[in-house]
C-alpha positions as CSV (number, residue, x, y, z in Angstrom):
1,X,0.0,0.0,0.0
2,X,3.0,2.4,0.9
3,X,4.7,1.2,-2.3
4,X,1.1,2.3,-4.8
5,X,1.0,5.6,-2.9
6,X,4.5,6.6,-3.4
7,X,4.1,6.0,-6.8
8,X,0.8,8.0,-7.3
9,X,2.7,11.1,-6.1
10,X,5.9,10.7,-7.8
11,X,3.9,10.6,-10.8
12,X,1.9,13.1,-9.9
13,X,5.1,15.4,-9.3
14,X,6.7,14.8,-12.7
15,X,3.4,15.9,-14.5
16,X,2.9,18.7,-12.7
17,X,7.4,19.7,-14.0
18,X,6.6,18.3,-17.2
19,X,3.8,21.0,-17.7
20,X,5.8,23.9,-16.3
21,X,8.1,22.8,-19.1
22,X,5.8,22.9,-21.5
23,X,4.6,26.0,-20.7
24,X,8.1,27.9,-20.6
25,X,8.9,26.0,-24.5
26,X,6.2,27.6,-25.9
27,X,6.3,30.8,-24.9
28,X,10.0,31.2,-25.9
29,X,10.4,31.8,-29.5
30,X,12.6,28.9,-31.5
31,X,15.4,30.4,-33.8
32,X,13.5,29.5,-36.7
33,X,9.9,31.2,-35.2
34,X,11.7,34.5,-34.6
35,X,13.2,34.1,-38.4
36,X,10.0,34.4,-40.1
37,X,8.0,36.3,-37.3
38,X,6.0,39.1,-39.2
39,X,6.2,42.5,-37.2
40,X,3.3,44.1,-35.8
41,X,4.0,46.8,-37.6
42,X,3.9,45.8,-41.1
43,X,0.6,44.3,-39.9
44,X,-1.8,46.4,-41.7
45,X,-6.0,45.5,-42.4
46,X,-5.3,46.7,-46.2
47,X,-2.4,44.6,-47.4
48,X,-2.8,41.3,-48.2
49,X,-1.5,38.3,-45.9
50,X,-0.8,35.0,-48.0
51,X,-2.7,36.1,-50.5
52,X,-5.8,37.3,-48.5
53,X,-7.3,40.5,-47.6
54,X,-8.1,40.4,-44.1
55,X,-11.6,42.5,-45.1
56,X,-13.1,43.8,-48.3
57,X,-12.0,47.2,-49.1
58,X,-14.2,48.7,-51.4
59,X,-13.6,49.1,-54.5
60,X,-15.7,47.0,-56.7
61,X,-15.0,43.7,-58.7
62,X,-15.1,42.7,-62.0
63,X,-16.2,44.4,-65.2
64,X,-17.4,47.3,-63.6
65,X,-13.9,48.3,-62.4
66,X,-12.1,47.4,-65.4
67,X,-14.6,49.0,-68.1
68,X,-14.1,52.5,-65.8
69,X,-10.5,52.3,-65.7
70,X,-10.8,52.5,-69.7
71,X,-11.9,55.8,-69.2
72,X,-9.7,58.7,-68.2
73,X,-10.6,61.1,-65.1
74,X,-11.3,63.8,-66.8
75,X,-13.7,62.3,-68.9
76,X,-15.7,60.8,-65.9
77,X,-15.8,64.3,-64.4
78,X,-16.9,65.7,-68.1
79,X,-19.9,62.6,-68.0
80,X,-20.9,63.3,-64.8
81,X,-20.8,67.4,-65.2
82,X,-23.2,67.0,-68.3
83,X,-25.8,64.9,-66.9
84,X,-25.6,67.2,-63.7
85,X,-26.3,70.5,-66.3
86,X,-28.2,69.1,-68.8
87,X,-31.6,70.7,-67.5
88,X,-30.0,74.0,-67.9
89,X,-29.1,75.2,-70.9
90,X,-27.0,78.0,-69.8
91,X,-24.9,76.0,-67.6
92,X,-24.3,73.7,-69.5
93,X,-23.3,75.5,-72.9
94,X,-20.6,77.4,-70.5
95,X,-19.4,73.3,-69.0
96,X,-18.9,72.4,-72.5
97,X,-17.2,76.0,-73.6
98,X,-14.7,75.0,-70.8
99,X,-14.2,71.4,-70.2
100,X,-15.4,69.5,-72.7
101,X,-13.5,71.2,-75.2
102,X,-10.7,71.1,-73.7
103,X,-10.5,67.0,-73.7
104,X,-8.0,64.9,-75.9
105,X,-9.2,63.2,-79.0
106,X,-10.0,59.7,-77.0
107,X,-11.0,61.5,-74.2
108,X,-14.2,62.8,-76.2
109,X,-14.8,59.4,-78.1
110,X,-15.1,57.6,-74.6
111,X,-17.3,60.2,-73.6
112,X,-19.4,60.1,-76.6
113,X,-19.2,56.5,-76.4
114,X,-20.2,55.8,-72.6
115,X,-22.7,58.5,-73.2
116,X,-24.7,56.6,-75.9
117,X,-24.1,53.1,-73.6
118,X,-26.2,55.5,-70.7
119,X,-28.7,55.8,-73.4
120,X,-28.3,60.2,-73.0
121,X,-28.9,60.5,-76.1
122,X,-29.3,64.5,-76.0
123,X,-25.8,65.3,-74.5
124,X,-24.0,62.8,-76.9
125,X,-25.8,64.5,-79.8
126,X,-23.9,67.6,-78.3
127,X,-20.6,65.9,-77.7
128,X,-20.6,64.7,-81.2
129,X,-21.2,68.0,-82.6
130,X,-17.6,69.1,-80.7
131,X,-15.9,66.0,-82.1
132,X,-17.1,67.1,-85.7
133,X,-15.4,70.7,-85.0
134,X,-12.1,69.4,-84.4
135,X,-9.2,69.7,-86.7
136,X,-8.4,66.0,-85.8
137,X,-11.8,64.9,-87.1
138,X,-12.2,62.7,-89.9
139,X,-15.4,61.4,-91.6
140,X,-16.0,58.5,-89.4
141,X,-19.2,55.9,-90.0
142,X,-19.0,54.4,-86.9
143,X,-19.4,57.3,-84.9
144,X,-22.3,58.0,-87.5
145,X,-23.3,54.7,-86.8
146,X,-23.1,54.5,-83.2
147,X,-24.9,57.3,-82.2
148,X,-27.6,56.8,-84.9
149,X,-28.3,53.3,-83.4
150,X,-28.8,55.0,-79.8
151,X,-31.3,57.6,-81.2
152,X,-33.1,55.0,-83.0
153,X,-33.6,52.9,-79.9
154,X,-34.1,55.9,-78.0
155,X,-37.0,56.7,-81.3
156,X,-35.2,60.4,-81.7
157,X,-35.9,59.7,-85.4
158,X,-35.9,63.4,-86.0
159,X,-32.4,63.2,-84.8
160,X,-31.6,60.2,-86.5
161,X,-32.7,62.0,-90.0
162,X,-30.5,65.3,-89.7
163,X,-27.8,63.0,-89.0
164,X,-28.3,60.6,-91.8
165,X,-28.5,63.5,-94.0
166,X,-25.0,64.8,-91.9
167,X,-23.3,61.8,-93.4
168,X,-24.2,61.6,-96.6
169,X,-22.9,64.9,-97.1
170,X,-19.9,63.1,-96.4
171,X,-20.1,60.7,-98.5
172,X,-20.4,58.1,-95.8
173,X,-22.8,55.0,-96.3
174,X,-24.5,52.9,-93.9
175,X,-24.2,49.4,-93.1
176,X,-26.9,46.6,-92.4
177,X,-27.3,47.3,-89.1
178,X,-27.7,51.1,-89.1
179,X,-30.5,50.3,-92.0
180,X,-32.3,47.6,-89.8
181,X,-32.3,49.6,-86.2
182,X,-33.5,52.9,-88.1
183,X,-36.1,50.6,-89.8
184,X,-36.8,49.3,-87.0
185,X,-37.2,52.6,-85.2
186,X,-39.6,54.4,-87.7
187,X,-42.3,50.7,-87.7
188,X,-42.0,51.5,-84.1
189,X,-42.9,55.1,-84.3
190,X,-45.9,54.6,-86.8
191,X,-44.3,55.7,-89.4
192,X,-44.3,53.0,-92.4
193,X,-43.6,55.4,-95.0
194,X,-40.3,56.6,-93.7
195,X,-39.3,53.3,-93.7
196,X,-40.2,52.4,-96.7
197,X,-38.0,55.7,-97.7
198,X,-35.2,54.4,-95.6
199,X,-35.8,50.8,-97.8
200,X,-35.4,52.4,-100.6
201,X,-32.1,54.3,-99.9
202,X,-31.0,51.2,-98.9
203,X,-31.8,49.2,-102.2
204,X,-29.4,51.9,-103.9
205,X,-26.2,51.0,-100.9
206,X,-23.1,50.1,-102.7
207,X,-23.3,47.4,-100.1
208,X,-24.5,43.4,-101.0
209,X,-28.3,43.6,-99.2
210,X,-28.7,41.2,-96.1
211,X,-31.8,39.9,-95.0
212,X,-32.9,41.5,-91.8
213,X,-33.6,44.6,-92.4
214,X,-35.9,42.6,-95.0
215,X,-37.7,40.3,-92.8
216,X,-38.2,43.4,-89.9
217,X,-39.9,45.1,-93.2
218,X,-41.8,42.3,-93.7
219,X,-43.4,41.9,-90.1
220,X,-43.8,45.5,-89.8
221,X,-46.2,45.6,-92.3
222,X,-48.5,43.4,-92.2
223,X,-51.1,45.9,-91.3
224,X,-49.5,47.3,-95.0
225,X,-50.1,44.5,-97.5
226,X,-49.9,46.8,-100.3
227,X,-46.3,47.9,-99.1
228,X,-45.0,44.0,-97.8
229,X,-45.9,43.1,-101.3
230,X,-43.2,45.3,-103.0
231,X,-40.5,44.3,-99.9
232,X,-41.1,40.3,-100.4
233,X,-40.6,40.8,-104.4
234,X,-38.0,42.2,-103.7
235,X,-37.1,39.4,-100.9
236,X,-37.8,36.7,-102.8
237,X,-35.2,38.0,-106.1
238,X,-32.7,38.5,-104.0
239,X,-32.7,35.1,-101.8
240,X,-34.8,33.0,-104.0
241,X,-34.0,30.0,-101.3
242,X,-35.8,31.8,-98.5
243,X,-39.0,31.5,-97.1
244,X,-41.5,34.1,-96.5
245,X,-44.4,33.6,-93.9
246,X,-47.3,34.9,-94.7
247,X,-50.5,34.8,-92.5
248,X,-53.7,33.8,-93.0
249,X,-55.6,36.3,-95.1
250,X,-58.3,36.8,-92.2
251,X,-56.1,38.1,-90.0
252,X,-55.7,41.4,-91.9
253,X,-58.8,41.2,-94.3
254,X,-56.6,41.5,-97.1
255,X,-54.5,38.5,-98.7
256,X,-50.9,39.8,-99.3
């Protein structure tokens, strides 16, 4: 009995050292701890730690941030300045006296550009009439082009027309796609026989005909049988292997 208790409290006494020892190795710092031990202040919530950031800083991800790093300050501040004046005339003629026409040549095309993505049509019909005073400018269709496609969505057709007459003045054409959104934009303002005119300046392009502006034609006027007819014989000379639907003749009253 003497002999079991003796050795419950040596053991007990060697437990109690060997966790005192513990204890004292681990709060001393190893050679090789110290080595790569970061100081505290270098330590800092913005910089990445092993490739993490200890919170999210900001700034957004993505697209967003790369598509507005395309574009310069001063151009953001020139976006922003327009859409704050643009219900005052005054102001805004004297913004555009003094910082819009001070901007470098690709600082007014990405405002023009981002302009017509924001679908403010108004102020990039103004900023486009400051690129065409430049000494840098050049006849360009795809400015044409661009900015004639936004006023079309935008069904600005009066401003779509003085600009279509703008460019053939210099001696600029369209393409398929500026004939088929400013086709599209007059069916959807009610106005058949402007595109019908539009058709027809289209039929005289120096360009091989495609068939979409054709087929939107074709379904914008059905209520217009006497008009589809002269599009689909057209249509059907041009791609004699394409089909044209035609719907029932009850629809309309009139067979076309």
């Amino acid at each position: 009995m003497a002999t079991r208790a003796f050795s419950r409290s040596k053991f007990a006494i060697f437990s109690s050292i060997l966790l005192r020892g513990l204890k004292r190795t681990t709060t001393q710092e190893t050679p090789l701890l110290r080595k790569f031990r970061i100081p505290e202040s270098e330590i800092e919530s913005s910089k990445p730690i092993c490739g993490f950031r200890l919170y999210h800083d900001g700034r957004p991800r993505g697209p967003l941030w790369r598509g507005k790093k395309l574009i310069g300050k001063e151009a953001l501040y020139v976006i922003s300045g327009l859409k704050r004046f643009k219900d005052d005339e005054e102001k805004l003629g004297k913004f555009i006296k003094n910082h819009v026409l001070r901007l470098l040549k690709m600082d007014l095309i990405a405002v023009l550009t981002e302009l017509e993505r924001q679908e403010e049509v108004n102020l990039a019909i103004k900023v486009f009439n400051v690129i065409r005073k430049q000494d840098w400018y050049n006849p360009d269709v795809y400015l044409y082009k661009d900015l004639i496609i936004s006023l079309a969505r935008s069904k600005k057709m009066d401003d779509v027309m003085l600009l279509w007459d703008g460019m053939k003045k210099e001696d600029l054409f369209p393409d398929s796609q500026t004939y088929t959104e400013v086709i599209r934009g007059f069916l959807s303002s009610g106005s058949p026989a402007d595109a019908m005119n539009i058709y027809e300046d289209m039929k005289n392009s120096p360009d091989p005909p495609e068939e979409l502006p054709f087929r939107i034609l074709l379904k914008g006027l059905l209520p217009h049988p006497l008009l589809r007819n002269r599009v689909k014989q057209d249509f059907e000379e041009l791609f004699p292997e394409q089909h044209v639907y035609d719907p029932p003749e009850e629809i309309f009253g009139v067979r076309c």
